[in-house]
Backbone as numpy.savetxt, mean C-alpha at the origin, in Angstrom:
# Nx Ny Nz CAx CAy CAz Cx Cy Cz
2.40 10.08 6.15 3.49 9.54 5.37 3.41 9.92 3.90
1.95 10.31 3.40 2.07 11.10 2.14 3.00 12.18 1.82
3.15 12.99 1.21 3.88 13.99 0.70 2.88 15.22 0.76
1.34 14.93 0.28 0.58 15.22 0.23 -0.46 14.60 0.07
-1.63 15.42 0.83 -3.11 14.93 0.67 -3.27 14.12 -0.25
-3.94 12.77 0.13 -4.65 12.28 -1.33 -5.08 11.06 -0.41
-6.19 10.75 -1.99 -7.17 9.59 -0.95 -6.74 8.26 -1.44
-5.58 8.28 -1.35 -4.68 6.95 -1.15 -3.61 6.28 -0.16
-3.15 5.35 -0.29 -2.04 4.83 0.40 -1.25 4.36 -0.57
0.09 3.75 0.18 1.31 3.10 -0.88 1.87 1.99 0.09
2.25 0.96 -0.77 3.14 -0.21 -0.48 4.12 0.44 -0.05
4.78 0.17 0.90 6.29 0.31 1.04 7.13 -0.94 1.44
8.58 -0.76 1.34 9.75 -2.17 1.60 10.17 -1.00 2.58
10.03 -1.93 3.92 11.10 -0.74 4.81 11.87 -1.91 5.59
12.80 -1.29 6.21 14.13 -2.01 6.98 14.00 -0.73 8.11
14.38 -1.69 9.17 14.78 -0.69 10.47 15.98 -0.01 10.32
15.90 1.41 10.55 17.10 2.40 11.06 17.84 1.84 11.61
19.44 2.02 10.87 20.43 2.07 11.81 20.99 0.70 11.15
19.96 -0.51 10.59 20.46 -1.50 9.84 21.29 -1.84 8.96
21.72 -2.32 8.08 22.69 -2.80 7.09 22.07 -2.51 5.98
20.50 -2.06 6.11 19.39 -2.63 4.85 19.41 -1.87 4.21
20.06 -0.46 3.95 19.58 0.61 3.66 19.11 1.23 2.49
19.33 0.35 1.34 18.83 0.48 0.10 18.26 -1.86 -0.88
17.57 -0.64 -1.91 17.21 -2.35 -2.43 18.28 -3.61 -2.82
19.23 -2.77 -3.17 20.65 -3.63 -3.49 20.87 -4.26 -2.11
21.33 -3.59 -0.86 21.58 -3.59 0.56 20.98 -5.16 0.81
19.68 -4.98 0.47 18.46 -5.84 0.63 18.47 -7.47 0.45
19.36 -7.44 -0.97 19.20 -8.66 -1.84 19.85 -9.88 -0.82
18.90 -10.98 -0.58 19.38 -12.11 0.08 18.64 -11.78 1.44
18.21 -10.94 1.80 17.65 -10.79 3.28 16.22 -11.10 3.89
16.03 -11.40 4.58 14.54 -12.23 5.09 13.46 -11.47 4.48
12.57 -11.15 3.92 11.61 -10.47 3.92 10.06 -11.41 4.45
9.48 -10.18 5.03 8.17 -10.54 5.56 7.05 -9.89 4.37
6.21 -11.04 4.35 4.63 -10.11 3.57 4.21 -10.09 4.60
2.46 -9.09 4.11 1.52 -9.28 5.18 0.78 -10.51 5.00
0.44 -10.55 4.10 -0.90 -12.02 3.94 -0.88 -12.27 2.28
-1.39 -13.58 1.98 -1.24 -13.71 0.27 -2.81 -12.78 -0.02
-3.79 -12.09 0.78 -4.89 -11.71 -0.15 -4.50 -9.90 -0.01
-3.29 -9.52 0.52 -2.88 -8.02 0.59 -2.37 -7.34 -0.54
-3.32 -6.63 -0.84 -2.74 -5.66 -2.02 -1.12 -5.15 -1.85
-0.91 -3.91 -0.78 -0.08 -3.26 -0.86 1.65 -4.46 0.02
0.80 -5.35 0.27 1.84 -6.07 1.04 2.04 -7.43 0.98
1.39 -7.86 -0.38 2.16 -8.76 -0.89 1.41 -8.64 -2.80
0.40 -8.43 -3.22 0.25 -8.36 -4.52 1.18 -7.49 -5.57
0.68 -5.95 -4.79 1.56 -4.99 -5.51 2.88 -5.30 -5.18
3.85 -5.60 -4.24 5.02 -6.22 -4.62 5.42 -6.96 -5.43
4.48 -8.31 -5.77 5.19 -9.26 -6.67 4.90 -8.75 -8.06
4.22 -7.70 -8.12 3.64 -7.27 -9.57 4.47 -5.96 -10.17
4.75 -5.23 -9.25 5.72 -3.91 -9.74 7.23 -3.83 -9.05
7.83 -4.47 -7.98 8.82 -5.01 -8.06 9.99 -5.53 -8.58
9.43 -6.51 -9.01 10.10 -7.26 -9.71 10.82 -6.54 -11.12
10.37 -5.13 -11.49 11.02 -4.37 -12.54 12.54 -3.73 -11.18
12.37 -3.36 -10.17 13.12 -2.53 -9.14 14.53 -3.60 -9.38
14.29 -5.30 -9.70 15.21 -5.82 -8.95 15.97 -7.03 -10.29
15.55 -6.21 -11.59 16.59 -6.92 -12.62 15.62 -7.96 -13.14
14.00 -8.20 -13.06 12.67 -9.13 -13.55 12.99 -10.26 -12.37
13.66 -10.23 -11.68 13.60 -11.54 -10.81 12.67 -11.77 -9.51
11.77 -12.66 -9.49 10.65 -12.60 -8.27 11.26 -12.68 -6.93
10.16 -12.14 -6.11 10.69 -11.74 -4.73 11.54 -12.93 -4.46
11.43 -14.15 -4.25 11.92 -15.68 -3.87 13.15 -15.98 -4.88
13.68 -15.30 -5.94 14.81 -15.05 -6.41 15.41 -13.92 -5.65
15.51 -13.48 -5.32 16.20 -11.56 -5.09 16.11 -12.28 -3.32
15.17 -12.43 -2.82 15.46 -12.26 -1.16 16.00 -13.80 -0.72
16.68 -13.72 0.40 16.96 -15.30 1.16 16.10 -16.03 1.53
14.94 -15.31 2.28 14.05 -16.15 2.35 12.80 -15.14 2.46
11.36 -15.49 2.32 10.11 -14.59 2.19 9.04 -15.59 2.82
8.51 -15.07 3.63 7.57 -15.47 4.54 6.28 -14.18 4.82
5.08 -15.24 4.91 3.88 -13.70 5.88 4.13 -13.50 7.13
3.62 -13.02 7.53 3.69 -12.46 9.07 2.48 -12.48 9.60
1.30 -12.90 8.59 0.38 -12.43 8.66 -1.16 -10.76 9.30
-0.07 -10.27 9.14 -0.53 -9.13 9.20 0.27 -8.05 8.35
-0.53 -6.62 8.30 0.69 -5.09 8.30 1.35 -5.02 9.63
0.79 -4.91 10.40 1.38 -4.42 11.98 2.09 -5.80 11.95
1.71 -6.96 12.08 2.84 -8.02 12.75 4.16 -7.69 11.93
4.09 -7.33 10.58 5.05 -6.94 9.44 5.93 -5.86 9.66
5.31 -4.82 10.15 6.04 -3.56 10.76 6.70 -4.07 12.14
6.03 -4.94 12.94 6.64 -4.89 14.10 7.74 -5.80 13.87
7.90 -6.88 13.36 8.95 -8.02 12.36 9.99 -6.90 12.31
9.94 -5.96 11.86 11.30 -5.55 11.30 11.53 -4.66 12.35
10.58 -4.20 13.33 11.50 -3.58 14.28 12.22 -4.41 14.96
11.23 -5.50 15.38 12.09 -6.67 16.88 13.45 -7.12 16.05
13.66 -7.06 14.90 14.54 -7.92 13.89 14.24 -9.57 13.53
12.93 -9.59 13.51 12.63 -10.95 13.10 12.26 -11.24 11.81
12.89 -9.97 11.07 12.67 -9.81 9.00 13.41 -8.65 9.71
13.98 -8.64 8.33 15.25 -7.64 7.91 14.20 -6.71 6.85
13.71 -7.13 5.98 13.06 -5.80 5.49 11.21 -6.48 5.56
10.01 -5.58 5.09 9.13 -6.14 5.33 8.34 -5.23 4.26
6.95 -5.51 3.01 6.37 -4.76 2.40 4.75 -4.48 3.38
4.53 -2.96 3.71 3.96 -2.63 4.62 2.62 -1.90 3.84
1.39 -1.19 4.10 1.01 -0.28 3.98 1.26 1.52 4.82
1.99 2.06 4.29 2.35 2.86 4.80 0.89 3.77 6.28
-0.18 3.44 5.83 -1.05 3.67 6.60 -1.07 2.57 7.55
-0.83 1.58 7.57 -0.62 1.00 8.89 1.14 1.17 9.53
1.34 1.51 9.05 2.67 2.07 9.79 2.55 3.24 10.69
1.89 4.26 9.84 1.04 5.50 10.56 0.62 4.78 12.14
-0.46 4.35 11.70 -1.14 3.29 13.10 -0.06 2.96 13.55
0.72 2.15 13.69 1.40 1.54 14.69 2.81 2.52 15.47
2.70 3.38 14.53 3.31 4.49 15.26 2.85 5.36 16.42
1.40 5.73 15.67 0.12 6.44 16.32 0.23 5.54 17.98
0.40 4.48 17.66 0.16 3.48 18.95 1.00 3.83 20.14
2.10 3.86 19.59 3.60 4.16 20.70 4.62 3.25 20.48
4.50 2.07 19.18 5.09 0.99 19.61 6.53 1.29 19.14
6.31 2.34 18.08 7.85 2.41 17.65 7.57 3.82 17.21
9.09 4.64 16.89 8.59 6.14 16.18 8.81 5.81 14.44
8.20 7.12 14.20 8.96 7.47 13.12 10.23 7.08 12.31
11.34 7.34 12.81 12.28 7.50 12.66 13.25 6.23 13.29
12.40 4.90 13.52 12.55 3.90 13.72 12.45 2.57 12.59
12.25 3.32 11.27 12.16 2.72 9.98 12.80 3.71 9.27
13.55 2.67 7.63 13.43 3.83 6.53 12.99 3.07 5.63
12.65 3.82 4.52 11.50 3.10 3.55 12.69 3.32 2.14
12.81 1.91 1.58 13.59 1.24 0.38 12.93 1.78 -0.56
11.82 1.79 -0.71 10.51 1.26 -2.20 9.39 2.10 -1.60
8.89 2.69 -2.22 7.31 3.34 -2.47 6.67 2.82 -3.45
5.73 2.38 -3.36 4.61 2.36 -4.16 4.38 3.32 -5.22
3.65 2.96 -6.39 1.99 4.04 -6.84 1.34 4.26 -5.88
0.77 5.61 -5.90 -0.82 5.31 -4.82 -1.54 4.25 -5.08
-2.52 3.97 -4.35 -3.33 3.02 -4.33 -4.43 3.63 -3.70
-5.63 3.77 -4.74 -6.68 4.54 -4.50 -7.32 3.51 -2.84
-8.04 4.52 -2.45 -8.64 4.26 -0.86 -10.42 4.33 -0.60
-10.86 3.10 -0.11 -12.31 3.58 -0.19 -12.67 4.98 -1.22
-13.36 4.20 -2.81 -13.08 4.96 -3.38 -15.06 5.35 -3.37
-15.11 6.32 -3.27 -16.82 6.59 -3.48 -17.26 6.73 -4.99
-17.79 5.97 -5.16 -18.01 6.00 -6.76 -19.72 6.04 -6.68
-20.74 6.73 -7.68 -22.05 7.06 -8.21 -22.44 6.46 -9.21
-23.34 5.92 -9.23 -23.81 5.33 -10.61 -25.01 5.75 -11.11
-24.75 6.85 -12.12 -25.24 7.93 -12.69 -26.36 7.21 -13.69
-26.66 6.00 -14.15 -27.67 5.58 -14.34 -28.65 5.32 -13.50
-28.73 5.48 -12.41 -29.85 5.29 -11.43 -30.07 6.82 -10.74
-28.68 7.65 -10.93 -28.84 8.94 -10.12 -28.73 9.74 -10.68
-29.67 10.82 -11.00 -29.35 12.03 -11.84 -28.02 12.74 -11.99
-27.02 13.41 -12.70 -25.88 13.84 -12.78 -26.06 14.96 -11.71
-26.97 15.60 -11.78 -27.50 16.79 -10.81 -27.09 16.16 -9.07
-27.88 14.86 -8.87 -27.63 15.09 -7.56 -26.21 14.17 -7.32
-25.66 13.73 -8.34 -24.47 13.21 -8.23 -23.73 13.90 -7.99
-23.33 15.51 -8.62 -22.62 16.59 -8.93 -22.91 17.07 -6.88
-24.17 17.39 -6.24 -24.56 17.43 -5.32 -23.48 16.80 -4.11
-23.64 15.27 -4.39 -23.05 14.56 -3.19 -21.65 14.75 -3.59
-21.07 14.98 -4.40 -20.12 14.80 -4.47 -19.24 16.59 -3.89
-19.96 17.38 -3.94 -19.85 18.65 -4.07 -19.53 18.46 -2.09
-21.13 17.96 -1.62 -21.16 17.58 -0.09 -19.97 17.11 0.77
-18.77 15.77 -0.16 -18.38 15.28 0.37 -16.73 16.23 0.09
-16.61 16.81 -0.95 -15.43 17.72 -1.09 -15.51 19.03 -0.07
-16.76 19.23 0.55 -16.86 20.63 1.19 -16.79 20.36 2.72
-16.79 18.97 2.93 -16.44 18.59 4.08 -15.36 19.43 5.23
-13.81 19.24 4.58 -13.17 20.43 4.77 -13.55 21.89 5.77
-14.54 22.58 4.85 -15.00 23.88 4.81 -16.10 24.37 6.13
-16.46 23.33 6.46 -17.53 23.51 8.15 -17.07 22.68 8.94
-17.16 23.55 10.45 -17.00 22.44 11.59 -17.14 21.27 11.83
-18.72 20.91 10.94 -19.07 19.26 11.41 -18.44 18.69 10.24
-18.35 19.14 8.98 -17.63 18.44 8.34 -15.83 17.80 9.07
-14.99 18.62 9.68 -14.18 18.62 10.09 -14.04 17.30 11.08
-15.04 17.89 11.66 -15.69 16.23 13.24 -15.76 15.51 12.45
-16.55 15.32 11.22 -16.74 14.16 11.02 -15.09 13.53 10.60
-14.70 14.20 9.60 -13.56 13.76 9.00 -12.38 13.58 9.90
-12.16 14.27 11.23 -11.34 13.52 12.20 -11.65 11.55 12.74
-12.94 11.94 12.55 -13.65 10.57 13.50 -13.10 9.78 12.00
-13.11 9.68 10.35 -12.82 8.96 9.83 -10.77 8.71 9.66
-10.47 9.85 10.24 -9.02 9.90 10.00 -8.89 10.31 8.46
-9.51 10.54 7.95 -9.44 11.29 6.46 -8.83 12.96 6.58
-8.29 12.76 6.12 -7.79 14.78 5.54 -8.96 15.19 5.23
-9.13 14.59 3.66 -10.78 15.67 3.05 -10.72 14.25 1.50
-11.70 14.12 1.00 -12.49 13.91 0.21 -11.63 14.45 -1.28
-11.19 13.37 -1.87 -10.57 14.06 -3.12 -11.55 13.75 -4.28
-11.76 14.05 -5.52 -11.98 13.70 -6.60 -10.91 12.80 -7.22
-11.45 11.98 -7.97 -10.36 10.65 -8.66 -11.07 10.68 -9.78
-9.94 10.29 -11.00 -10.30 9.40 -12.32 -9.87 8.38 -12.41
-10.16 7.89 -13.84 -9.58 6.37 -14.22 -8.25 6.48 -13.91
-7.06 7.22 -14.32 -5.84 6.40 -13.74 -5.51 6.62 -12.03
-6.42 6.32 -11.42 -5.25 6.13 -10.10 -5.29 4.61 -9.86
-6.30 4.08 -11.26 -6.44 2.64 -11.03 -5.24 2.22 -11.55
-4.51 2.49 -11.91 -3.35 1.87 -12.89 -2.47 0.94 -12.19
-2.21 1.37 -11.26 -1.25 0.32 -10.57 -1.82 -0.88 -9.87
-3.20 -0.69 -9.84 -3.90 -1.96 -9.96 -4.44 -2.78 -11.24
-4.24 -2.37 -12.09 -4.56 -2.84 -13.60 -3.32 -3.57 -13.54
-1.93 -3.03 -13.40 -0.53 -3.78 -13.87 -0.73 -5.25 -13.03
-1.11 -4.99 -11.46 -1.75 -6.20 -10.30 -2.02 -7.22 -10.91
-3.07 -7.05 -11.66 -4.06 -7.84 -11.92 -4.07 -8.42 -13.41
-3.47 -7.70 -14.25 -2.16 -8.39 -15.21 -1.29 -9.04 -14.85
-0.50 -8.75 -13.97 0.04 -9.81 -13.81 0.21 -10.93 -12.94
-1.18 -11.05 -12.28 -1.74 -12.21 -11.74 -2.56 -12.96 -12.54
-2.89 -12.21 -13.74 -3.36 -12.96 -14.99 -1.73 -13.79 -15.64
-1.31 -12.97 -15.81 -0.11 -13.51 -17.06 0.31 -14.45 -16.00
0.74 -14.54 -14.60 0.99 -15.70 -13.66 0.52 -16.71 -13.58
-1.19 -16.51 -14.00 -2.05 -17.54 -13.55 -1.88 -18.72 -15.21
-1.66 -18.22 -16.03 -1.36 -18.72 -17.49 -0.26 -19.19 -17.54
0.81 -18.51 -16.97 2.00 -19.67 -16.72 2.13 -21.19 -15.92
1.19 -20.77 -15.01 1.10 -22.05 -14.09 0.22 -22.89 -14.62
-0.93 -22.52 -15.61 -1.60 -23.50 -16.32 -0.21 -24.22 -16.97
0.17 -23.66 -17.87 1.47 -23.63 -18.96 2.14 -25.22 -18.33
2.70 -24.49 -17.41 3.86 -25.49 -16.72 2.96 -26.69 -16.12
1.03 -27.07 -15.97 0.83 -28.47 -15.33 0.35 -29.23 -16.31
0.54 -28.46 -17.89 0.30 -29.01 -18.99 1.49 -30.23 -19.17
């Protein structure tokens, strides 16, 4: 569902094909499903970068009603059976539940994309490990790709290949977590 390789995933708002839903306007007033309140891509990063998509108004302003599903897959499958009209997913579990048989492709369309959202990120901590053999493993895990067993292995993880990352692919988790700060200060605010 990427565009391209990368060692991330993205939130998405999707509505089933063929629906009424077909854009975010389409949307406004319609059931939406999360996955769970501790889900990044399927319910945090929504209420945090969203809410610019839809005029500053929170999901529970903009939709009719918003409920979990408690899961991604129960969330994806919600909007196929039509039991949520649109639903915020990880596009990698959509993958999966496609992978499965339960629905195709082309049995969703996707409203909203995400930022990436960095993925099991391998990080070194170069105070305990020489830069040398840091430069090493890291060299190991990009060349994966390039030999057979690297290949085996990286099927058995479902990974493409091993990217290099910097500080911003954190960004769209920095905005998260701002503004579950600036949230959490309002609600002090208001039991004052």
């Amino acid at each position: 569902y990427n565009d391209k390789p990368c060692a991330c995933y993205h939130g998405r708002l999707i509505a089933k094909a063929g629906s009424k839903f077909t854009s975010i306007k389409a949307a406004k007033g319609a059931v939406l499903a999360l996955t769970d309140p501790g889900s990044t891509s399927g319910n945090a990063l929504p209420r945090a970068l969203f809410p610019k998509e839809i005029g500053g108004k929170s999901l529970e302003q903009y939709f009719g009603r918003v409920f979990y599903a408690g899961s991604h897959s129960a969330a994806s499958k919600a909007v196929f059976t039509g039991k949520t009209d649109v639903a915020f997913i990880s596009d990698s579990t959509l993958s999966r539940v496609v992978d499965s048989g339960y629905m195709k492709v082309s049995d969703t369309i996707t409203l909203w994309k995400s930022p990436p959202i960095p993925i099991d990120v391998i990080t070194i901590n170069t105070k305990y490990t020489s830069k040398a053999l840091a430069r090493k493993i890291q060299a190991a895990f990009q060349g994966m790709t390039e030999t057979e067993e690297g290949r085996k292995l990286l099927k058995i993880t479902t990974y493409a290949a091993f990217t290099p990352a910097n500080d911003s692919v954190f960004d769209a988790l920095r905005v998260v977590l701002a503004e579950k700060a600036r949230l959490k200060k309002l609600s002090k605010k208001k039991k004052k």
